[in-house]
N, C-alpha and C positions, 0 to 999 in steps of 0.2 A: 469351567470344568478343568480340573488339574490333568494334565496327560499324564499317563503310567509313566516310570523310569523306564520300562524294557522301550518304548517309544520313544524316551528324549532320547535313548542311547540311541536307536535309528537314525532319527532325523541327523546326530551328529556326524554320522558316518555318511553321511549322502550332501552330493552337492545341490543345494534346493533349485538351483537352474537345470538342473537336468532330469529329475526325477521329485514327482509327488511327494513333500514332505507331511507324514502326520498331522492329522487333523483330528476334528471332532469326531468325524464317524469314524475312525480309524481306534481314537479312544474307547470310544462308544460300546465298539463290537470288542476288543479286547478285556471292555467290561463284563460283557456277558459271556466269554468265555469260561468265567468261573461257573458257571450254571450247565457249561457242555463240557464236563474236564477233559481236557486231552489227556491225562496221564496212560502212559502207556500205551498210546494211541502210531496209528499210524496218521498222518495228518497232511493234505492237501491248501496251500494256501494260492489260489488264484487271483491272480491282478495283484502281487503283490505287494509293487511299490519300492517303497524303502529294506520295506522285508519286515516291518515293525509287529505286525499280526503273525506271522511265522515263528519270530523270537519270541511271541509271549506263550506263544502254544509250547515250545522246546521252554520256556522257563518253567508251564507246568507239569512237566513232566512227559510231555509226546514221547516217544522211542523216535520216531523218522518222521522228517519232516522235509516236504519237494514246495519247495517254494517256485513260481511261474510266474511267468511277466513276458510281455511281447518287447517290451523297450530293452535295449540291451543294458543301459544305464542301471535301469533297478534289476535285472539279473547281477549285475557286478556289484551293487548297494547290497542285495540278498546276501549273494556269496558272501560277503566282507564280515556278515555278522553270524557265520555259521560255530557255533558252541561246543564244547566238549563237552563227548559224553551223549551225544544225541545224531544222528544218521541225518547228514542233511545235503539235499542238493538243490542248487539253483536254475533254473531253466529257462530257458528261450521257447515260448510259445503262445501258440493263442487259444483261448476257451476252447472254441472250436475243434483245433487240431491237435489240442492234447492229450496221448494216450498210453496209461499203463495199467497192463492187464490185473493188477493182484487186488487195485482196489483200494479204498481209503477208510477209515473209520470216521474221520471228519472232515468235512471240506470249507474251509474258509473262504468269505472272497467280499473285498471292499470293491466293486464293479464299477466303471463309469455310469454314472444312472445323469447327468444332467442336460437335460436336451438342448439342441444346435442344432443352427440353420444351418444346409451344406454352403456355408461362405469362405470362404482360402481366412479371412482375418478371425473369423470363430471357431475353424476348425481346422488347427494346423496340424502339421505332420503326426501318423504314431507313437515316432519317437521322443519323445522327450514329455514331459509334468502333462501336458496338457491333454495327452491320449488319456491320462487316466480321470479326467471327467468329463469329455466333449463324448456323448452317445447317442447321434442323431437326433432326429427331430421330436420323437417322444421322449427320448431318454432310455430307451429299452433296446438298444442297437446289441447291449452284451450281455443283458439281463433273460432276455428271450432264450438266447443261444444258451446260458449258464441253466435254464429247466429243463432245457431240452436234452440236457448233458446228464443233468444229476445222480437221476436211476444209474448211469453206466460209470458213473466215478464213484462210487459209493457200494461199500460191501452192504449186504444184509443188517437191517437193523441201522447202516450208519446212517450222520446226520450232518445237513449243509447248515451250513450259521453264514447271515450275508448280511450288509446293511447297505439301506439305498433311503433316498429320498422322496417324499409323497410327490413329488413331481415326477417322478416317474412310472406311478399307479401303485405301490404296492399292493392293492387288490389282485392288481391282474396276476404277479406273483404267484399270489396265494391258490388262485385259480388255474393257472396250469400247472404247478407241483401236485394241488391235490387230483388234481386230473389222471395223474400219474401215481396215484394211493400213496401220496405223502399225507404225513399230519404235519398239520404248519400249526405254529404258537409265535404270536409275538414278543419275545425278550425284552426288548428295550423298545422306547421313544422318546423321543426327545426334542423341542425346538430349540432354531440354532440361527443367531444371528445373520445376516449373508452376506459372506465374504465376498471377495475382491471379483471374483468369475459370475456369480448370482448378479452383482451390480451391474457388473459389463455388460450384459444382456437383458438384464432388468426388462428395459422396453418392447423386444422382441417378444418375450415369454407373457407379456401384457397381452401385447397387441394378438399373441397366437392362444387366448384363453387359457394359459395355465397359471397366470400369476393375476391378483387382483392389484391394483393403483395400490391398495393399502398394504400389503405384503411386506414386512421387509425382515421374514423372517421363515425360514424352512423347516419341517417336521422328518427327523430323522427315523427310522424304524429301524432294529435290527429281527430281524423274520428267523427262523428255528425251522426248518424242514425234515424232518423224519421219516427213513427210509422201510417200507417194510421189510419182516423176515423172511417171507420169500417171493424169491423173482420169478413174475410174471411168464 
């Protein structure tokens, strides 16, 4: 898969030792973003990273765009790549504890989805590349917290665009969004070779039923969440 230009320009601007460089799902959901247009849009990108899914929403036209990340690293990669012509600011937080009142029209977010034993060698610090896919034990450490959020980052009518790994259920996704009277649609899927982190653990993710001996390949989703018009 070719990555977008608004993504190589990312990755170039970021030191890939310190922050998450673009990837496949990173491509993926930047894919389907033409099917959610941001133009005009106010626009939420959580777990940023590099900032690469943030630039692509400001290159189709967002008006404002609050790109988020807990690592300080990819707030200052965000920052770097803010655009004229377009409202943008980079911040320091977590899913959790992020909040502004006015609401977003769309909410992006590439999330940690790959599950990790709590061991010091597979689960290193927040900061830095490797917070952004180490997501405990099922893989749902920030995927849980991001449904539980949605209805309250999101104006009426807006819409969450996410992409995660079948390792980390996207059923269950679907199941607490609509729980909460979303309509969920699947955008994209895709399999996807497994790189260098899927390897390294390979055996763990065996021995703990989520990967079969014959696996050497992962099924990417990006999920469409739809907010209804009025709040509950």
């Amino acid at each position: 898969m070719t990555v977008p230009e608004v993504t190589q320009n990312a990755a170039r601007s970021t030191d890939p030792t310190l922050v998450y460089q673009p990837q496949a799902d990173t491509a993926l959901l930047i894919d389907a973003l033409d099917e959610c247009s941001p133009a005009g849009a106010r626009v939420l990108d959580l777990c940023t990273g590099s900032g690469a899914i943030a630039a692509a929403a400001a290159a189709r036209g967002a008006l404002e765009v609050v790109a988020v990340d807990m690592c300080p690293h990819a707030v200052r990669a965000a920052a770097a790549l803010a655009p004229s012509g377009v409202s943008w600011s980079a911040i320091r937080a977590d899913v959790s504890d992020f909040v502004d009142d006015a609401g977003f029209d769309l909410v992006t977010c590439n999330p940690p989805y790959v599950p990790a034993p709590d061991t010091p060698d597979l689960c290193p610090s927040p900061v830095g590349p490797a917070h952004a896919w180490d997501a405990g034990p099922d893989g749902r450490a920030v995927l849980d917290r991001l449904c539980a959020r949605a209805e309250e980052l999101l104006r009426p009518h807006g819409r969450l665009l996410l992409v995660q790994s079948a390792l980390a259920a996207p059923y269950r996704t679907r199941e607490l969004l609509e729980a909460r009277g979303f309509r969920t649609s699947v955008l994209r899927e895709r399999r996807v070779p497994f790189g260098p982190v899927l390897r390294a653990r390979q055996r763990w993710l065996i021995d703990h039923g989520l990967l079969s001996p014959q696996d050497d390949a992962e099924t990417l989703t990006v999920l469409l969440a739809e907010r209804p018009g009025r709040q509950r």
